[in-house]
N, C-alpha and C positions, 0 to 999 in steps of 0.2 A: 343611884341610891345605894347607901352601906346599910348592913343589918349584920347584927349580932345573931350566931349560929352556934349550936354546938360544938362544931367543927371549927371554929374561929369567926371570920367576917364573909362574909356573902356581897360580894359587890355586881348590883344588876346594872348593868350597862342600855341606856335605851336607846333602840336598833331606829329608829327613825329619823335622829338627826344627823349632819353630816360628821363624818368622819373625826376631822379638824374640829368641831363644835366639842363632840364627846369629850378629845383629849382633852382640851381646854377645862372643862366642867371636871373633869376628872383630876387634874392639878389642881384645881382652884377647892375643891374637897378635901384633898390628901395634904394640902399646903396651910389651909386654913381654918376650916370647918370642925376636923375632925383630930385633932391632934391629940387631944385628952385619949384618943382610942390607939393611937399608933407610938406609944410609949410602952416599955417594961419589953416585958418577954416575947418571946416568936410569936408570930400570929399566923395561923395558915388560911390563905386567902383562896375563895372558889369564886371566878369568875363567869359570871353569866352574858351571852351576849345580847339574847333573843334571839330573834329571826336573822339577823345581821351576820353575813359575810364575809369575815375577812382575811387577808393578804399575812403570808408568812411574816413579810414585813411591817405591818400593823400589830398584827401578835406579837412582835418584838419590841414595837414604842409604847403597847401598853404594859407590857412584860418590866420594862425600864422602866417606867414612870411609878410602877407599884412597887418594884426593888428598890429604888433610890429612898425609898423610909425607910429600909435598913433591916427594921425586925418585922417585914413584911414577906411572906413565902407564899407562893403561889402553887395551890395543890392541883388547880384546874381552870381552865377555861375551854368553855363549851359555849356553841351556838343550840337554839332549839331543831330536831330535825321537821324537815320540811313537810308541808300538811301535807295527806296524800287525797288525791283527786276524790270523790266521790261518787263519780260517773268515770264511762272509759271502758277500753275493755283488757283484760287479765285476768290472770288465776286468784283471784283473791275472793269474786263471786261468783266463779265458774263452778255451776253441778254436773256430775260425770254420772251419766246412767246408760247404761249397758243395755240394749232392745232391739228389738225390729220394728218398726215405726210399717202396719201394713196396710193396701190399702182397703178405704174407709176410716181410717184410725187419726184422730188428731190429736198430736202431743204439743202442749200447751205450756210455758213454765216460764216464770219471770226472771230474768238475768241473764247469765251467759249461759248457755249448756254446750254440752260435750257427748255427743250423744255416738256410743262404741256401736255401731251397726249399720243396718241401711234404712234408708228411709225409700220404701216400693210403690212405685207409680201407682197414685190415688192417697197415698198418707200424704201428711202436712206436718210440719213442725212451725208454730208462732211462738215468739220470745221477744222479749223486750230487750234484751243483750242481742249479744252476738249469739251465730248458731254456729257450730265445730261436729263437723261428721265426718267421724273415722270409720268410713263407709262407703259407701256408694249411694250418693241422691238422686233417685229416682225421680221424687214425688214433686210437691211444693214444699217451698221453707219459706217462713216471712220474718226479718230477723228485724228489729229495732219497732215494733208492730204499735206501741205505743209514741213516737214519735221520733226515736232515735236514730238522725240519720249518720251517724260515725260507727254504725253497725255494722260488721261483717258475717259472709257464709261463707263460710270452706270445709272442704270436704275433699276426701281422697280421690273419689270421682264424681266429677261434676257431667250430670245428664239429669236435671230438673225438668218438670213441664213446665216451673215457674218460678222466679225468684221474686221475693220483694224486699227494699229495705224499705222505712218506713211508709211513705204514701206511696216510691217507684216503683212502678211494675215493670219488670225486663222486655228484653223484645221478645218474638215467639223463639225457641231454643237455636231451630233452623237457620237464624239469624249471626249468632255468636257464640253457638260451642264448637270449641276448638279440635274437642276428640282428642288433648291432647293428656298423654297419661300420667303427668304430673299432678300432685295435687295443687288443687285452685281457689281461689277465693272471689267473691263478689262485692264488690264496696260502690260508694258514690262519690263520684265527683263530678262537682258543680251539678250537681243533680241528672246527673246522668251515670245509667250503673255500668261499672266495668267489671271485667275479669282479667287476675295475673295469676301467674304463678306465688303458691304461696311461701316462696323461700322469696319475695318479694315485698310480706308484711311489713317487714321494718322499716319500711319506707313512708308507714302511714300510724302504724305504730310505735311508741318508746317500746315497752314492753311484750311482745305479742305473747300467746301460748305458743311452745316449740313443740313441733311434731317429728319425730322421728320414723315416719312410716307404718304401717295398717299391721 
């Protein structure tokens, strides 16, 4: 599709068919269709691509195909950028609150949290994200509580009485802490919860949050 812009011509290019198809449809416009528009003076051209992808070298046959009208100048060609997840975890719905989680006490909060402190045998923390404790967990964490099982715990030190990601409940502590004094995390795989190091996130995460120590 061409449209008329303040700017000159707006050529939307649609991202769903093949490649080869575009070009074609895109000659057969600039060749036939549209000539009364590609006469007279400069025109400067902003090309859209949508969602579509392409190759240095396709930027360059359709770069050609829009030059070869002569008084055609191309200001821009741009793809949309890509949607971003709405679920997942990262900094983008992660809350950072500074406490002591003690016990008796249960902190409660929807998303990711980041919680600066420790959480003391007998507190709990439940979150529908992931749980991030730049601290020492004592207590329980239930992290994905509402059904999320791509939910992580980690923390600086890891000594829970309980972890859980969504329905899993860990084994008893005595089972799989390692005691070791790296910081750790707790995820699920194939429904069974593990523990790694968390300079080892990236492996389950694009994005993780980056910790640089307590």
């Amino acid at each position: 599709m061409i449209k008329g812009v303040k700017e000159g011509l707006l050529f939307l290019l649609d991202d769903q068919c093949v490649f080869d198809a575009l070009v074609a449809e895109l000659r057969h416009k600039l060749e036939k269709t549209h000539q009364q528009l590609l006469t007279g003076p400069l025109v400067h051209i902003h090309v859209r691509l949508g969602s579509r992808i392409i190759t240095d070298e396709q930027r360059e046959q359709l770069a050609s195909i829009i030059g070869a009208q002569g008084n055609l100048m191309i200001q821009s060609m741009e793809s949309d950028p890509p949607a971003k997840p709405e679920s997942g975890g990262g900094a983008a719905n992660l809350h950072v609150l500074s406490s002591i989680v003690r016990s008796g006490q249960t902190l409660e909060h929807e998303g990711d949290l980041l919680l600066i402190g420790d959480v003391n045998p007998g507190g709990s923390i439940l979150c529908t994200g992931d749980i991030y404790v730049l601290g020492a967990l004592r207590g329980m964490a239930h992290a994905g509580f509402a059904g999320r099982t791509d939910a992580i715990i980690a923390t600086s030190l890891m000594r829970p009485t309980q972890l859980r990601i969504a329905d899993v409940v860990s084994r008893p502590p005595e089972e799989w802490l390692t005691f070791d004094s790296a910081m750790e995390f707790a995820y699920l795989n194939e429904g069974q919860m593990q523990i790694d190091k968390l300079s080892q996130l990236f492996r389950i995460r694009q994005n993780p949050i980056l910790f640089r120590g307590v």
